[in-house]
Backbone as CSV, one residue per row, in Angstrom:
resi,resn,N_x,N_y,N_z,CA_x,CA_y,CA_z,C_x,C_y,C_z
1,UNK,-69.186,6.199,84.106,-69.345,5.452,85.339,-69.191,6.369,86.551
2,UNK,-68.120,7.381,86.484,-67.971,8.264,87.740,-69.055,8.807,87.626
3,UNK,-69.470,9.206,86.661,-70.662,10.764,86.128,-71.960,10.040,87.044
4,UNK,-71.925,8.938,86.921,-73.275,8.192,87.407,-72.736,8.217,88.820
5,UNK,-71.895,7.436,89.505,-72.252,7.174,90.365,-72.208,8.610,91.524
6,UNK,-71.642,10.011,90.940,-71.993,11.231,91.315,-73.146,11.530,91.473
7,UNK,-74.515,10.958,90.465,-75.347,11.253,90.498,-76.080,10.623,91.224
8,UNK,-75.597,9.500,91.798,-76.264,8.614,93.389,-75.941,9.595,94.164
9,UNK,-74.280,9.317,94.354,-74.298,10.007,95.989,-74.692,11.486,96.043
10,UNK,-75.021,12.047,94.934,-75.169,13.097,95.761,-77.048,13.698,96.000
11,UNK,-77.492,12.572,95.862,-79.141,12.727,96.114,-79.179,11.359,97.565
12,UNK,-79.738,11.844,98.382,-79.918,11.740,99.504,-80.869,10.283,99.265
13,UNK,-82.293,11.037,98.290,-83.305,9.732,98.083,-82.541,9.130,97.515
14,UNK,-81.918,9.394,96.655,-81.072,8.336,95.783,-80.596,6.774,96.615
15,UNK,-80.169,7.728,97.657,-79.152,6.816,98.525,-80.168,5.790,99.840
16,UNK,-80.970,6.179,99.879,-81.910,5.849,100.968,-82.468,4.273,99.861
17,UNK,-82.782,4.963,98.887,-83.469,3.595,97.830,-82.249,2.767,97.388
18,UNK,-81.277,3.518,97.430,-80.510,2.133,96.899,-79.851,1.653,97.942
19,UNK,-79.853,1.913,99.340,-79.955,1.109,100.510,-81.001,0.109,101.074
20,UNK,-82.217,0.656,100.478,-83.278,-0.641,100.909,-83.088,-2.033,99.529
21,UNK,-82.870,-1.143,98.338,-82.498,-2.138,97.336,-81.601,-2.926,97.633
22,UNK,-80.023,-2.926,98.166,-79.188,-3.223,98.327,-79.307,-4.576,99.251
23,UNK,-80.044,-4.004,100.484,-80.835,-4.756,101.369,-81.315,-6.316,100.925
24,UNK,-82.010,-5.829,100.191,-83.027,-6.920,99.990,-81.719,-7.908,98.567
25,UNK,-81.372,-7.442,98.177,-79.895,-8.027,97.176,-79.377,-9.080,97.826
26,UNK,-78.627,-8.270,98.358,-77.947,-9.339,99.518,-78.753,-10.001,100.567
27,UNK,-79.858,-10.045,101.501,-80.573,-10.960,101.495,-80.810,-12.603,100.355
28,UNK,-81.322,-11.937,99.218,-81.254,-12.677,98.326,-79.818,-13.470,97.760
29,UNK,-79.155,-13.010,97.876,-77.371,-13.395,97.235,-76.973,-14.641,98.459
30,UNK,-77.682,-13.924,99.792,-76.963,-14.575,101.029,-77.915,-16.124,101.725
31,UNK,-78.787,-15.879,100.735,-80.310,-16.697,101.445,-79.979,-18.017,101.952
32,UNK,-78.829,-18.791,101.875,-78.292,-19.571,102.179,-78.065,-19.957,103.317
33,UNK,-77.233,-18.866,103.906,-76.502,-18.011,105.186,-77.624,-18.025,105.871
34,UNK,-78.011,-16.927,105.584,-79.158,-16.178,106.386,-80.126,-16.779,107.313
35,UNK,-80.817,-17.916,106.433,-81.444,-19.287,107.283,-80.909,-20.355,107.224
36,UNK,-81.552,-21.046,108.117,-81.156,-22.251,107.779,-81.990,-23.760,107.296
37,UNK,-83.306,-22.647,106.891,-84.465,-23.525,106.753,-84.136,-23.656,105.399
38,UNK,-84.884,-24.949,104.604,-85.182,-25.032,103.679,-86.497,-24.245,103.307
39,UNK,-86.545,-23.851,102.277,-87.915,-22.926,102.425,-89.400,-23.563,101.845
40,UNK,-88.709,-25.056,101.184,-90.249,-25.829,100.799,-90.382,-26.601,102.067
41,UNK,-89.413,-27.042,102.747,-89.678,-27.992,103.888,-90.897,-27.904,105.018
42,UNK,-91.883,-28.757,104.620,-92.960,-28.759,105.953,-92.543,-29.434,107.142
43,UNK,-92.924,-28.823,107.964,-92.677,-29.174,109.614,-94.110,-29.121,110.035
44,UNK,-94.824,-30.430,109.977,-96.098,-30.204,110.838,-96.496,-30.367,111.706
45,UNK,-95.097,-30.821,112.760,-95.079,-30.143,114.300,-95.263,-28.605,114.803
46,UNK,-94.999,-27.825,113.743,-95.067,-26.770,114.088,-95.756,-25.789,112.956
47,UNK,-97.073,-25.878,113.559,-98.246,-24.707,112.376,-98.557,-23.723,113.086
48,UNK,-98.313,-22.798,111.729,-98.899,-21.377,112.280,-98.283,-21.259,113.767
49,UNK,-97.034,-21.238,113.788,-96.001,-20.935,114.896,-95.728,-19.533,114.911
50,UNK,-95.893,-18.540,116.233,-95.583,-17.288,116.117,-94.124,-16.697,115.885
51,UNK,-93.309,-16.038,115.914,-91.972,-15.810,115.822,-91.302,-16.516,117.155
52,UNK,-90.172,-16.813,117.152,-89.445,-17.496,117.998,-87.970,-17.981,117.769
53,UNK,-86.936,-18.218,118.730,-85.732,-18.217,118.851,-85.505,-19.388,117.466
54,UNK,-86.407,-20.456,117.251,-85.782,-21.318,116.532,-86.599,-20.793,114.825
55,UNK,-87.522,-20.045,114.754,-88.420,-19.813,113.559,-88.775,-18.253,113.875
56,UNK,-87.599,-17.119,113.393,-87.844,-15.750,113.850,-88.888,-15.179,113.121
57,UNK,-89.665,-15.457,112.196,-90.660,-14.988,111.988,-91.934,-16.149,111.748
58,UNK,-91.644,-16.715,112.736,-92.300,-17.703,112.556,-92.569,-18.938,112.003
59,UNK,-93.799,-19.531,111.241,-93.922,-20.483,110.555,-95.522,-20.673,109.585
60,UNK,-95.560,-20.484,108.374,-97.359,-20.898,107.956,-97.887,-22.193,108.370
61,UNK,-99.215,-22.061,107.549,-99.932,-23.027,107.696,-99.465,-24.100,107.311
62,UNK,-98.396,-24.979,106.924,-97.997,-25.348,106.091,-97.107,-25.861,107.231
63,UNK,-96.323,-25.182,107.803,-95.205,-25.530,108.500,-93.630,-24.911,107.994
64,UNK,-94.228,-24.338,107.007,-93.134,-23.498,106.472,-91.998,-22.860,107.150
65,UNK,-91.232,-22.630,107.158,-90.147,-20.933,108.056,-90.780,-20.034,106.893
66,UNK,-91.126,-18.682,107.724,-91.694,-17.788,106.859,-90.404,-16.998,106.433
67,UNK,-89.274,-16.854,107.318,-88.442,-16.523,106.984,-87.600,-16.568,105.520
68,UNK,-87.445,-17.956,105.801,-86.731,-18.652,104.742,-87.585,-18.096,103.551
69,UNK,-88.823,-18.397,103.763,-89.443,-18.179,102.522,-89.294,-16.386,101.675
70,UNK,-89.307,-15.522,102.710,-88.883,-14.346,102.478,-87.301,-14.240,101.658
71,UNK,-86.686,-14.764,102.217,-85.336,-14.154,101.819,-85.176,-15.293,100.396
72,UNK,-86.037,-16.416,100.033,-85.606,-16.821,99.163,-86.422,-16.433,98.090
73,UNK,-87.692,-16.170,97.846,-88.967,-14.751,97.468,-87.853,-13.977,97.456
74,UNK,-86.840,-13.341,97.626,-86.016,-12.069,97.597,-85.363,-12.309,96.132
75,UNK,-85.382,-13.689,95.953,-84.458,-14.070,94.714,-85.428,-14.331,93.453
76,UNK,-86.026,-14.599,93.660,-87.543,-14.830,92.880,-87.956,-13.427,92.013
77,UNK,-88.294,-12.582,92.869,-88.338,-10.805,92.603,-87.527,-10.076,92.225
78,UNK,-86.281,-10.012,92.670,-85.234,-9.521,91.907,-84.633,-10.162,91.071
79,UNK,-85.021,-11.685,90.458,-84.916,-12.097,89.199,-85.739,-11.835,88.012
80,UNK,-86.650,-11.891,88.399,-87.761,-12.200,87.786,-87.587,-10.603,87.286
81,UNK,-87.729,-9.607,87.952,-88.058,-8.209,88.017,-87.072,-7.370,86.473
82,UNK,-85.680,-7.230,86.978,-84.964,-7.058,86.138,-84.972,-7.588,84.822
83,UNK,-85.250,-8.896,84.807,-85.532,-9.775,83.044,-86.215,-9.264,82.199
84,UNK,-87.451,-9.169,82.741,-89.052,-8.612,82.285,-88.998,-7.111,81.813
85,UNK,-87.789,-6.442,82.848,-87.838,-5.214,82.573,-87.080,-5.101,80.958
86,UNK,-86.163,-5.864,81.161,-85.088,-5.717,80.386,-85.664,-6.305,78.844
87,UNK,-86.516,-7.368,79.093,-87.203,-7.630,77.814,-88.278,-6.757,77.217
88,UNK,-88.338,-6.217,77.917,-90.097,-5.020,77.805,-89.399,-3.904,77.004
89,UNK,-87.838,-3.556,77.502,-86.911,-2.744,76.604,-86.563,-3.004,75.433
90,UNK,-85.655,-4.347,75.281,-85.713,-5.103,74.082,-86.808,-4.954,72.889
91,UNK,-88.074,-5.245,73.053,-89.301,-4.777,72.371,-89.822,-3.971,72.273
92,UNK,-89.597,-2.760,73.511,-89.756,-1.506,72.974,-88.904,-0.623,72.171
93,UNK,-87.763,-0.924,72.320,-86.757,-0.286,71.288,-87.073,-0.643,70.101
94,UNK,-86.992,-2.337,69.815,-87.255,-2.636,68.821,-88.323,-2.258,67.607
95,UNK,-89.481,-1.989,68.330,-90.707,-1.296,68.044,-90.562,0.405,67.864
96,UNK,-89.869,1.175,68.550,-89.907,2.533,68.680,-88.884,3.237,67.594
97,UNK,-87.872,2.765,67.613,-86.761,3.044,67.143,-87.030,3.273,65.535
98,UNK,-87.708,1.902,64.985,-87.809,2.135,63.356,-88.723,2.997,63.309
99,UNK,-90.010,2.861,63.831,-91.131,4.006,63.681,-90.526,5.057,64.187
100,UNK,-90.348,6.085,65.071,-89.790,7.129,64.887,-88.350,7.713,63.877
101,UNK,-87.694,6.741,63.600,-86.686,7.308,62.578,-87.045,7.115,60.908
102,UNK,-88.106,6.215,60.217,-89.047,6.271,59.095,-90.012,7.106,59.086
103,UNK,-90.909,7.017,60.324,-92.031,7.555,60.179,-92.691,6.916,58.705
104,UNK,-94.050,7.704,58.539,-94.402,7.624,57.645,-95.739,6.312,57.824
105,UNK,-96.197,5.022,57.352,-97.297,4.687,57.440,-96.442,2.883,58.441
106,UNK,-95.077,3.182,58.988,-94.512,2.275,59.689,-94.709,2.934,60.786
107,UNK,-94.682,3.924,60.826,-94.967,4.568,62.435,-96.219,4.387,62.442
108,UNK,-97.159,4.637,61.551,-98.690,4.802,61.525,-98.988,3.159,62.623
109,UNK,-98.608,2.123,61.773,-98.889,0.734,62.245,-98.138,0.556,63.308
110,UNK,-97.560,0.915,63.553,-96.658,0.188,64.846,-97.388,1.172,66.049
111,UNK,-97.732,2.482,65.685,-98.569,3.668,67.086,-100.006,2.661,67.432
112,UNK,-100.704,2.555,65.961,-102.052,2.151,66.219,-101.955,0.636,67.569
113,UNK,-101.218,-0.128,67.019,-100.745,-1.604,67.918,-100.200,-1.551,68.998
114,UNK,-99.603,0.009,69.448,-99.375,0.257,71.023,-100.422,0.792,71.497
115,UNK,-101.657,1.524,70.819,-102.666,1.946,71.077,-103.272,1.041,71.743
116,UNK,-103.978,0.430,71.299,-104.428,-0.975,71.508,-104.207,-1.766,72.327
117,UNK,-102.430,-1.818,72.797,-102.763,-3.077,74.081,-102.566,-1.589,75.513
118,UNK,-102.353,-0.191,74.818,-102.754,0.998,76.420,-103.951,0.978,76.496
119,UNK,-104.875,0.586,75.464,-106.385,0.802,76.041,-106.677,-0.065,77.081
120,UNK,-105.554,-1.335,77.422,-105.989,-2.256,78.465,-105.029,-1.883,80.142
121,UNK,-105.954,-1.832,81.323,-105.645,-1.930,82.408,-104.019,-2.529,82.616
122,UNK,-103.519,-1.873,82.842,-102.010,-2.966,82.845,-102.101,-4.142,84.017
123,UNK,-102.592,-4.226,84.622,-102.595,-5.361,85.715,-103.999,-6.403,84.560
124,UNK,-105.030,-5.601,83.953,-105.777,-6.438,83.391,-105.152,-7.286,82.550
125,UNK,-104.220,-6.702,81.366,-103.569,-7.140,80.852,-102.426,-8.355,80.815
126,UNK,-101.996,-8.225,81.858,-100.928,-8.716,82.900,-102.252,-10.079,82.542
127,UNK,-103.408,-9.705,83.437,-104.458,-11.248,83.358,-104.655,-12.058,82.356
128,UNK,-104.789,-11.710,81.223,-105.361,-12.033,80.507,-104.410,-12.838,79.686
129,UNK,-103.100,-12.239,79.564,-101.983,-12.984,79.088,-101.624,-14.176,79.540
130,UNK,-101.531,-14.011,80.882,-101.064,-15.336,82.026,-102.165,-16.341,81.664
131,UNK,-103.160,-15.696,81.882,-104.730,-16.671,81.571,-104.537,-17.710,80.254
132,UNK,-104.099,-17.147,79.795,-104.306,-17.686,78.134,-103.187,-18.276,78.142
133,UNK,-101.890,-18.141,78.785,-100.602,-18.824,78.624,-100.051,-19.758,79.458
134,UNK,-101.056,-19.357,80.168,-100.489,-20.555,81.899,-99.647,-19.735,82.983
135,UNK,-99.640,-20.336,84.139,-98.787,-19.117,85.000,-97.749,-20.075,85.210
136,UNK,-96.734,-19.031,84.800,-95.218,-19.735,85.251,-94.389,-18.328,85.447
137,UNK,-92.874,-18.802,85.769,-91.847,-17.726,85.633,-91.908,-17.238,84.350
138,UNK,-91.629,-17.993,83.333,-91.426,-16.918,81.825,-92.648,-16.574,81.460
139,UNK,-93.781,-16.691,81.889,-95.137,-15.994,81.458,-95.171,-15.278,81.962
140,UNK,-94.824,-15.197,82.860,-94.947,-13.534,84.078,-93.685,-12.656,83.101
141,UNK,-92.683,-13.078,83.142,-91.833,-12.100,82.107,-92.570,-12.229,80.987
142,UNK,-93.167,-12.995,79.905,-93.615,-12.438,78.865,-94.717,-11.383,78.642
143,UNK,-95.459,-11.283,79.905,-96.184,-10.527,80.189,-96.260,-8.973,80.081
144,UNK,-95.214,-9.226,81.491,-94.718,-7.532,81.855,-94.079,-7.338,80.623
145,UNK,-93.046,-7.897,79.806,-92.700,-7.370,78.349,-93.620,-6.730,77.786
146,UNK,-94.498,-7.374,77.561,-95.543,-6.963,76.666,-96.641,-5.706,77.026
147,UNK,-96.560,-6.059,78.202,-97.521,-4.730,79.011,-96.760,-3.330,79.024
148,UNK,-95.153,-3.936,78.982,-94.176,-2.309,79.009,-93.541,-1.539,77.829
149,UNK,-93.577,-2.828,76.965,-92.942,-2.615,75.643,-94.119,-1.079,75.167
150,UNK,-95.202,-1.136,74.821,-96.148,0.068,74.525,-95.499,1.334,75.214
151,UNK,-95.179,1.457,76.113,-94.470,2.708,76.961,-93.359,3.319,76.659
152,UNK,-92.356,1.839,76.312,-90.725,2.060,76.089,-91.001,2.547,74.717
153,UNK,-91.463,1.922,73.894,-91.735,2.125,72.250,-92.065,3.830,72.382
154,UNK,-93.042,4.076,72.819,-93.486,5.791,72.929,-92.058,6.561,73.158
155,UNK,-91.583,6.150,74.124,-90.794,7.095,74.541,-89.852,6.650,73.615
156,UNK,-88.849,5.809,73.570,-88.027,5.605,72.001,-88.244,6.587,71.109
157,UNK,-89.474,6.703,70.002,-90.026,6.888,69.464,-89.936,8.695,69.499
158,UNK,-90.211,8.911,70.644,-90.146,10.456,71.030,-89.121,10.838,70.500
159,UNK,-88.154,10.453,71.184,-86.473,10.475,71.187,-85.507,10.551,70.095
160,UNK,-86.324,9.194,69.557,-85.421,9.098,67.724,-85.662,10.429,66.495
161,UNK,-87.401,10.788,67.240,-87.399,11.587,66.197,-87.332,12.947,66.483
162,UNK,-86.692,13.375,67.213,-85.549,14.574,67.520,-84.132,14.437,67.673
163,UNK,-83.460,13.293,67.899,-82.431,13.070,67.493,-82.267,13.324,66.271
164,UNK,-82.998,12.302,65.278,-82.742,12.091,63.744,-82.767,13.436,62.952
165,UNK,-83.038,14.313,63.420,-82.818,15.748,62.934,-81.636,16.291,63.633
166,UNK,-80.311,15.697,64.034,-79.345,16.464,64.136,-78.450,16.225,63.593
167,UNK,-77.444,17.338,63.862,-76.410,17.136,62.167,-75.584,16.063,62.287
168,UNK,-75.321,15.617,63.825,-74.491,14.139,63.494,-75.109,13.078,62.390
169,UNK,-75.988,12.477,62.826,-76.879,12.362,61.809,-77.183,12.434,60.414
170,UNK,-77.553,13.500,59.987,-77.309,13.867,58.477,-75.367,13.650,57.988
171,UNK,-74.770,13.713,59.106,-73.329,13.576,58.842,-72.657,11.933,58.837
172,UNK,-74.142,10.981,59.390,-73.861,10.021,59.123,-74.299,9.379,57.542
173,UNK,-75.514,9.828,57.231,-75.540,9.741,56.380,-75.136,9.888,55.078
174,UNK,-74.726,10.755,54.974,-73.724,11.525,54.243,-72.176,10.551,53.888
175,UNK,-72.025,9.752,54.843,-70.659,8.890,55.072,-71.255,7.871,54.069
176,UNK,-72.452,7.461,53.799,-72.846,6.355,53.617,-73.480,5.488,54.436
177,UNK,-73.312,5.476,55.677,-73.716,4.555,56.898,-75.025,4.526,56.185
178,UNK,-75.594,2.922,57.035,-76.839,2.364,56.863,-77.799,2.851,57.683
179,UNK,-78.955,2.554,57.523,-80.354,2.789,58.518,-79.753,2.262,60.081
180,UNK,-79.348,1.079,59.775,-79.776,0.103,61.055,-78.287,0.754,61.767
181,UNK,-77.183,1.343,61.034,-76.238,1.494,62.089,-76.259,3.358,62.401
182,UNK,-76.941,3.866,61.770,-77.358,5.004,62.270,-78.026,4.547,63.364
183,UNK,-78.936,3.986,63.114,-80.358,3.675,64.521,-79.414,3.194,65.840
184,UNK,-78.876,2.164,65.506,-77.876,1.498,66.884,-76.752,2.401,67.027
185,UNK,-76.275,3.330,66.034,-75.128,3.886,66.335,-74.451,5.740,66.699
186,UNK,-75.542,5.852,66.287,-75.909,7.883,66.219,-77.156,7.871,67.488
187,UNK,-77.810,7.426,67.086,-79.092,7.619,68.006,-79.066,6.655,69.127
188,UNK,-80.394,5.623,69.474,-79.540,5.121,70.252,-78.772,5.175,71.256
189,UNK,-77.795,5.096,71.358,-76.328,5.425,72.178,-76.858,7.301,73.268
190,UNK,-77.556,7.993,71.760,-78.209,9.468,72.581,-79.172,9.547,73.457
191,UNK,-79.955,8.203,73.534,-81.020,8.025,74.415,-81.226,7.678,75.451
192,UNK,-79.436,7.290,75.581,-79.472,6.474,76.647,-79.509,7.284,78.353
193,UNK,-79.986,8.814,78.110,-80.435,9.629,80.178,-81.669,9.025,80.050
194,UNK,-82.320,9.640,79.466,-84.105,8.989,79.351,-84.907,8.005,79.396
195,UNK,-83.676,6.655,79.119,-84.050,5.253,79.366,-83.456,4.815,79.972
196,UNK,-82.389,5.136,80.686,-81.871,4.588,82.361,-82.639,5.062,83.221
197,UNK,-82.976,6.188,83.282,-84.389,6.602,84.135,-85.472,6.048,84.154
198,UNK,-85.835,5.863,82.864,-87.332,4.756,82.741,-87.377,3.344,83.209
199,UNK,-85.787,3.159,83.034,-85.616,1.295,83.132,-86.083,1.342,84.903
200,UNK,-85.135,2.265,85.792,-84.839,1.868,86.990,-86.605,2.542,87.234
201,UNK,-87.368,3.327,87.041,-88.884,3.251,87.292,-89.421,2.543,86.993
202,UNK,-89.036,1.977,86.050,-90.300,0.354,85.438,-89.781,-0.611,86.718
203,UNK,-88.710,-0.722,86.949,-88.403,-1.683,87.893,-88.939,-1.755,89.098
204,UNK,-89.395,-0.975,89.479,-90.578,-0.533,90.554,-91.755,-1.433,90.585
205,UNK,-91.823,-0.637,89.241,-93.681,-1.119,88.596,-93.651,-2.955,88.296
206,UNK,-92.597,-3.330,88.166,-92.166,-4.773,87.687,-92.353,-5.695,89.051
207,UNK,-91.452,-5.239,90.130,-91.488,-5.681,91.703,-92.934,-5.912,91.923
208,UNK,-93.971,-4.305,92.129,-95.285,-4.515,92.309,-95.614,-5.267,91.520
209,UNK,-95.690,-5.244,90.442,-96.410,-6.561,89.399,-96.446,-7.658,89.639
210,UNK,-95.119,-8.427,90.245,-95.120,-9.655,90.461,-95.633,-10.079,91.945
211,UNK,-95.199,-9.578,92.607,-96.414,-9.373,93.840,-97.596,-9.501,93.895
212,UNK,-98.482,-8.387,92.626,-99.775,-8.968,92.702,-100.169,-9.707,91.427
213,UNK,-99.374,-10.737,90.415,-99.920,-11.294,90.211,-99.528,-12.882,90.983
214,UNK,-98.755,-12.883,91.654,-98.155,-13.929,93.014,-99.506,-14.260,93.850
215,UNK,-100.174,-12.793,93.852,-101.143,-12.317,95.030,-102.500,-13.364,94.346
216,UNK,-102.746,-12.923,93.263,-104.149,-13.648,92.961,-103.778,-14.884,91.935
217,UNK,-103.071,-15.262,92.121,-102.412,-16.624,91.697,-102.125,-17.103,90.128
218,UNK,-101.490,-15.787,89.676,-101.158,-16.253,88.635,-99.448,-15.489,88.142
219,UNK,-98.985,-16.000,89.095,-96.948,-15.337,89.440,-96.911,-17.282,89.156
220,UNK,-95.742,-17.297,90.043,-94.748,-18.497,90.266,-96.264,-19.731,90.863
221,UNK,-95.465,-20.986,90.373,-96.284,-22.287,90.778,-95.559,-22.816,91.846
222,UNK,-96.664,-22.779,92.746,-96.592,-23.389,93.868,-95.482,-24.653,93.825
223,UNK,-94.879,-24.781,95.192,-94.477,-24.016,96.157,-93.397,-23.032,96.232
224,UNK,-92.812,-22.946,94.763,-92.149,-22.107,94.500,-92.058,-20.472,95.237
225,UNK,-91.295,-20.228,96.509,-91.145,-18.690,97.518,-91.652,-17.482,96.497
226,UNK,-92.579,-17.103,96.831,-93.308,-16.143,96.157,-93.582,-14.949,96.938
227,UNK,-93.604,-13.543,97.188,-94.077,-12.857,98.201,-95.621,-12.526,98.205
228,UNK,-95.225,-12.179,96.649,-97.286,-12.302,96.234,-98.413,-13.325,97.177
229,UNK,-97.811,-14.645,96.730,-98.161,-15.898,97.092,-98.408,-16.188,98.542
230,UNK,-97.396,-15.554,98.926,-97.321,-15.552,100.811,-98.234,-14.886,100.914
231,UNK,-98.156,-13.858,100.721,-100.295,-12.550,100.952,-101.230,-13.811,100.683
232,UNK,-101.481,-14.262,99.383,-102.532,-15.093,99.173,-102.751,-15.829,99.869
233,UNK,-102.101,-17.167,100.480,-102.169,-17.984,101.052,-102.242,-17.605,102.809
234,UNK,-102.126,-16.649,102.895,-101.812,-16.160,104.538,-102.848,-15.162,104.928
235,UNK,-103.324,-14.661,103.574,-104.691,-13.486,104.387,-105.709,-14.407,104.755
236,UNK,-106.518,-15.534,104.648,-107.409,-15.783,105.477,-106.825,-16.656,106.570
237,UNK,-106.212,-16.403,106.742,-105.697,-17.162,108.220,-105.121,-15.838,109.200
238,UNK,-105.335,-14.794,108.873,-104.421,-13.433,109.470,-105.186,-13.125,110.853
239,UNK,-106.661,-13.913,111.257,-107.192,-13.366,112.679,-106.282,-14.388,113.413
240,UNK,-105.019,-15.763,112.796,-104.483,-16.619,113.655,-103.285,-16.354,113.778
241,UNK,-102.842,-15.637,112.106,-101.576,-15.837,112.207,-101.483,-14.722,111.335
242,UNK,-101.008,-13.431,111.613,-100.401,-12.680,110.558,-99.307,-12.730,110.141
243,UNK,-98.444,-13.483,110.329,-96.990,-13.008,110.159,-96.649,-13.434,108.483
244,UNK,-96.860,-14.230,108.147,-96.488,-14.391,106.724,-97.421,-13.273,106.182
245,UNK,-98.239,-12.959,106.000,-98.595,-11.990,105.175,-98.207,-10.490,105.928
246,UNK,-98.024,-10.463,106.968,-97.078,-8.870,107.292,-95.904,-8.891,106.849
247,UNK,-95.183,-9.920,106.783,-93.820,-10.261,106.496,-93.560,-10.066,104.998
248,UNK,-94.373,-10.635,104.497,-94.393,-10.588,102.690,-95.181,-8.880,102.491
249,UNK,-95.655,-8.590,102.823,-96.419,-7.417,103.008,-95.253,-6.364,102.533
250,UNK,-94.560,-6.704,104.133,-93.186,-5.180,104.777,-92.657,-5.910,102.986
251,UNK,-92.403,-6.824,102.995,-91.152,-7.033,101.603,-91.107,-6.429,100.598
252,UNK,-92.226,-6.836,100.165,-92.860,-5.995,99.130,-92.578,-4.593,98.918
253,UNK,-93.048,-3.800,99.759,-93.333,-2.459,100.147,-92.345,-2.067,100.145
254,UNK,-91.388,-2.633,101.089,-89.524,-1.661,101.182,-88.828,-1.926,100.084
255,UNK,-89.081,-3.265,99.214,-88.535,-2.843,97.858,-89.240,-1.846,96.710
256,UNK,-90.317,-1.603,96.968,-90.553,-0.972,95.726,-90.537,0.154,96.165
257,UNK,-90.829,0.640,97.405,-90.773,2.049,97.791,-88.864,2.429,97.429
258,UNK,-87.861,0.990,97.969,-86.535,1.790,97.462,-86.165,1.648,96.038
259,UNK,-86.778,0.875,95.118,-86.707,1.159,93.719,-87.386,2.751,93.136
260,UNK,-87.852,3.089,93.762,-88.498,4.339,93.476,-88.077,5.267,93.754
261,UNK,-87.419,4.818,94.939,-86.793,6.339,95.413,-85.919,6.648,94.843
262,UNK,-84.894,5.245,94.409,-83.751,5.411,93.895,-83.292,6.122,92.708
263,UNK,-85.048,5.914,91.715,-85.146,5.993,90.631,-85.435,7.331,90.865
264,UNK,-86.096,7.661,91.550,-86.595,9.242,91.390,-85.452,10.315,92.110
265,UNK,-84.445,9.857,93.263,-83.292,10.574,93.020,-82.631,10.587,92.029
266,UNK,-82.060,9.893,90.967,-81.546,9.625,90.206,-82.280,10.298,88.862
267,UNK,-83.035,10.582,88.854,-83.538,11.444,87.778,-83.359,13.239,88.377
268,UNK,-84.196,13.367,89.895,-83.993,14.882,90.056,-82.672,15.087,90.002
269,UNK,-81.689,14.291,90.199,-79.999,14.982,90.048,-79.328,15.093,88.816
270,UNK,-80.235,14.038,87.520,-79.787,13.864,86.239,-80.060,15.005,85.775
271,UNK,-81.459,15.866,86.368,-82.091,16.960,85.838,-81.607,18.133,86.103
272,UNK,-80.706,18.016,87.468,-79.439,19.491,87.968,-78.448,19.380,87.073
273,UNK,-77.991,18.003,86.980,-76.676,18.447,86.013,-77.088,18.937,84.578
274,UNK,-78.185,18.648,84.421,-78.174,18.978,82.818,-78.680,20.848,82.734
């Protein structure tokens, strides 16, 4: 825990991304506070309202607070984001782990079947799933699982089978230990610089994801605070009213730019100490 959090503070990007992350956290934690709008509530006294003392970033077509809708979209994304990631791990381990420590014609089948869904566009992919499954919250996570699991599995996979050639290892075996508690218990446990790095970069790629599939309407069901959703619904109205889609726009953007950064300090300093 110290070792890590050394390896924040002392990268600068590190610290810059996990300040815009942080940001947008607490936004989300506080969304309560923060406004005081309800964020489905229409007001159709007041459309397409510019920013102002009582609606600071305004209001959509709708009558919405764009506000509200932002900071509660804050909770939406950083839920949604982390799950997906975390399940995309789940299945890629699951997948990587036996094929690289068997090898043999289990690795053969399990490579060919990650082959197969990388030959597809990952945002295509992302489509085609939702398409066929309906768009909701857990389809959007079953999605990105499935679109990331092929990646995590590779790299697993890498990992196990240079681990599994070291003498801890053969020294587990040797004890008697089983397959499955070698795998969870020798290895595994060794993988874990290479896939804290990957997790907090997928988390990036997860943020953007849900954004644009929010964007062309197949994220969260309406009226459910979406940031994606806010772009969609707000770009043809932007020669009247930009603010919901600049607003969802900036959101977007400062989280994934500080998931990235964070992630990518956090690797160049993992890479000094080692």
């Amino acid at each position: 825990m110290r070792e890590g959090l050394s390896v924040i503070f002392a990268s600068r990007v590190a610290k810059v991304g996990l300040a815009l992350v942080l940001f947008w956290a607490l936004i989300a934690i506080l969304a309560p506070l923060v406004t005081r709008y309800d964020p489905l509530y229409q007001d159709y006294r007041h459309l397409d309202m510019p920013p102002s003392a009582q609606h600071i970033l305004g209001t959509d077509h709708l009558g919405r607070d764009v506000w509200a809708r932002v900071a509660y979209g804050a909770r939406t994304i950083l839920t949604l984001g982390p799950i997906s990631v975390l399940a995309a791990f789940v299945l890629g381990i699951a997948l990587g782990l036996p094929a690289g420590y068997y090898g043999g014609w289990l690795d053969e089948a399990v490579m060919r079947v990650l082959d197969a869904l990388m030959a597809f566009p990952t945002i295509l992919l992302y489509m085609i799933i939702i398409s066929a499954v309906g768009a909701s919250a857990v389809n959007v996570v079953i999605a990105i699982a499935i679109g990331g699991a092929p990646g995590i599995a590779r790299l697993v996979r890498a990992l196990t089978m240079d681990i599994r050639t070291r003498e801890y290892v053969a020294a587990a075996k040797l004890r008697g230990d089983s397959d499955l508690r070698i795998m969870l218990r020798e290895i595994l446990p060794n993988c874990r610089g290479p896939l804290i790095i990957d997790f907090l970069l997928r988390m990036g790629y997860a943020a953007f994801y849900i954004g644009t599939l929010g964007f062309l309407g197949l994220g969260l069901r309406p009226p459910t605070p979406d940031w994606g959703a806010m772009v969609q619904e707000g770009h043809s109205r932007m020669t009247s009213n930009i603010w919901p889609v600049l607003s969802a726009t900036v959101a977007i953007v400062t989280l994934v730019i500080g998931l990235n950064l964070f992630a990518d300090g956090v690797r160049e300093e993992s890479m000094r100490y080692q």
